[in-house]
Residue, then its C-alpha position, 0 to 999 in steps of 0.5 A: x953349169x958353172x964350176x966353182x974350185x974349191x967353192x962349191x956351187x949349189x944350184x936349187x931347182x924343182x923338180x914338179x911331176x904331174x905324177x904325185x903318191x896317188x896311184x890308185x886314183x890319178x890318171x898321170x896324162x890328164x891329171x884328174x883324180x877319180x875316187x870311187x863312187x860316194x863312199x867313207x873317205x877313211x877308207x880310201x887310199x892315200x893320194x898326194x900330189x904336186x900343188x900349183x904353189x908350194x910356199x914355205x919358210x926354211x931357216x937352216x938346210x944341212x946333211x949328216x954322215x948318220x942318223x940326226x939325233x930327234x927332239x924328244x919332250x926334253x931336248x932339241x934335234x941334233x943337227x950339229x954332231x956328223x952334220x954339215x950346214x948347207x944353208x942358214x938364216x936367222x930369219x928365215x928365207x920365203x921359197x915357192x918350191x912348186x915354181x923353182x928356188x934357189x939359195x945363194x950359195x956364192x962364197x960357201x965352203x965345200x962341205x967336208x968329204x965324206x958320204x952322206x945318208x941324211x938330210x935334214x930341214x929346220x923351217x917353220x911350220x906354215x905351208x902356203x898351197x896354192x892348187x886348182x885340181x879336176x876331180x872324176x867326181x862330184x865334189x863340193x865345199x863343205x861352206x855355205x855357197x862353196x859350190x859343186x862340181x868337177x873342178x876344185x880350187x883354193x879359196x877362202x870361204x870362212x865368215x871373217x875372210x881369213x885365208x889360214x888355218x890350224x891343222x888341228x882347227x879344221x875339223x872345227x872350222x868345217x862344222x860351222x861350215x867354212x872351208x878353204x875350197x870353192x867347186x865348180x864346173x870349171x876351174x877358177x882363180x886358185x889362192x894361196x890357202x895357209x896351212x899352219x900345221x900344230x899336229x899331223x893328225x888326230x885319232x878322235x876330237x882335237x880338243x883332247x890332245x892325247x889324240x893327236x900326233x906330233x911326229x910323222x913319217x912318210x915315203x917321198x921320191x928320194x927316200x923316207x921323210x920323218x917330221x917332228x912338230x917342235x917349239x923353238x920360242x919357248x921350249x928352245x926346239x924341244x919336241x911338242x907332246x902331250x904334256x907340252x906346256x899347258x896345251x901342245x895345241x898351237x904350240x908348235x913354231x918349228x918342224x924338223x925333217x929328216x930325210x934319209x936318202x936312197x942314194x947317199x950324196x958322197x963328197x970327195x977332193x974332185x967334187x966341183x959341182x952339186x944340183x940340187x933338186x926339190x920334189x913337191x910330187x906329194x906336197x898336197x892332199x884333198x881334206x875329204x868328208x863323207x858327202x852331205x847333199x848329193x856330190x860323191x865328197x866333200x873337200x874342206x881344203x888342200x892340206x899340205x904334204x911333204x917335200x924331198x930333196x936330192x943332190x946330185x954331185x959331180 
């Protein structure tokens, strides 16, 4: 590896496993996911796991000595306060995760010395996955001519060809039916299906948006991962909550994450070098509904999941 003094070099990798957060349904050798025969999806397990394409926008990257502030309804995250910035760009910079990224990090300063137990991402909201999956099962797509089978890919199957979605849209969607997945007896030509996620999830209708949750949190690979849904346009990176605005619906355009490390990263005066590895293991789930003609489920989608990073020093 190239050694930079006193610069230090981040090199960017993935780190993608056939092994995702499916342990109850996964065979890690052959990678096909068998549910148990027809049932509620509601009372399966979860099962996450690496995607073929993992698409997504980052703007700022960084670590933290403690804990980052969070937004709240009234206030951005603090990522300035006992945090170095790793990576930033007004814009935003497109990466693919699931085939390898890198930043260029040639001329950057050494982060301070000290040990880190935090980091934490700004980027937008959108995930593009991309993702041909076996099933152990019968699947289907919930839209009309979607297909039936063992073998389930990302496609459009709605009735104006978009190819994007709302999170907190879908149950709409495939009521029409359309859906973002087309099943067969053998695998075909996987798209990348957008996913702008506006909520993590809702206890009853969409529609109402005291249903729906803003923040999230999850294990991942390298420690436990906590997301908020912000607005950066018009709320300056305020948290998106159920009084936000006029409607919290579609309002988020930023998500914060905050991972806390297992194992803190530590800066010191002979750190010459860093790898940097990204894990997309659980950066995909099946959006499962009960079975409507006879497959074992239905699938609207592949939603999208959560990433880690882990930074190795020398």
């Amino acid at each position: 590896m190239i050694k930079y003094i006193p610069i230090l070099f981040l090199l960017f990798s993935h780190n993608l496993l056939a092994a995702g957060f499916c342990e109850s349904y996964e065979n890690v050798n052959t990678d096909v996911i068998s549910y148990p025969a027809a049932g509620d999806p509601d009372l399966l397990d979860d099962c996450e796991f690496a995607p073929d394409g993992y698409e997504i926008i980052i703007y700022e990257f960084g670590m933290c000595t403690q804990a980052p502030a969070a937004p709240t309804g009234a206030s951005a995250a603090d990522t300035t306060t006992n945090c170095e910035v790793i990576y930033q760009s007004d814009a935003g910079e497109a990466f693919n995760l699931a085939v390898g990224a890198s930043f260029n990090m040639e001329g950057a300063e050494k982060p301070a010395n000290g040990t880190y137990t935090y980091g934490y991402v700004i980027m937008a909201n959108s995930f593009g996955i991309t993702l041909s999956q076996e099933f152990g099962n019968v699947m289907e797509g919930i839209g009309a001519g979607s297909g039936q089978g063992n073998f389930c890919y990302s496609s459009a199957n709605t009735v104006d060809g978009s190819t994007g979605y709302h999170a907190s849209n879908s149950g709409t969607l495939a009521s029409r039916p359309e859906d973002y997945v087309t099943c067969g007896a053998s695998a075909g030509q996987a798209i990348k299906i957008t996913e702008t996620l506006d909520v993590f999830g809702c206890d009853g209708p969409a529609a109402v948006p005291g249903n729906c949750e803003f923040t999230a949190s999850a294990p991942t690979s390298d420690g436990q991962m906590t997301a908020y849904l912000v607005n950066q346009a018009s709320a300056s990176g305020a948290l998106v909550s159920d009084n936000f605005l006029s409607n919290p619906l579609l309002a988020a355009d930023r998500l914060i994450g905050f991972l806390q490390w297992t194992t803190p990263v530590i800066i010191t005066d002979s750190t010459s070098e860093a790898d940097m590895q990204f894990s997309v293991n659980n950066g995909t789930h099946p959006q499962l509904f009960p079975p409507s003609s006879g497959a074992d489920y239905d699938i609207f989608s592949f939603g999208s999941g959560p990433f880690s990073v882990n930074i190795a020093v020398q």
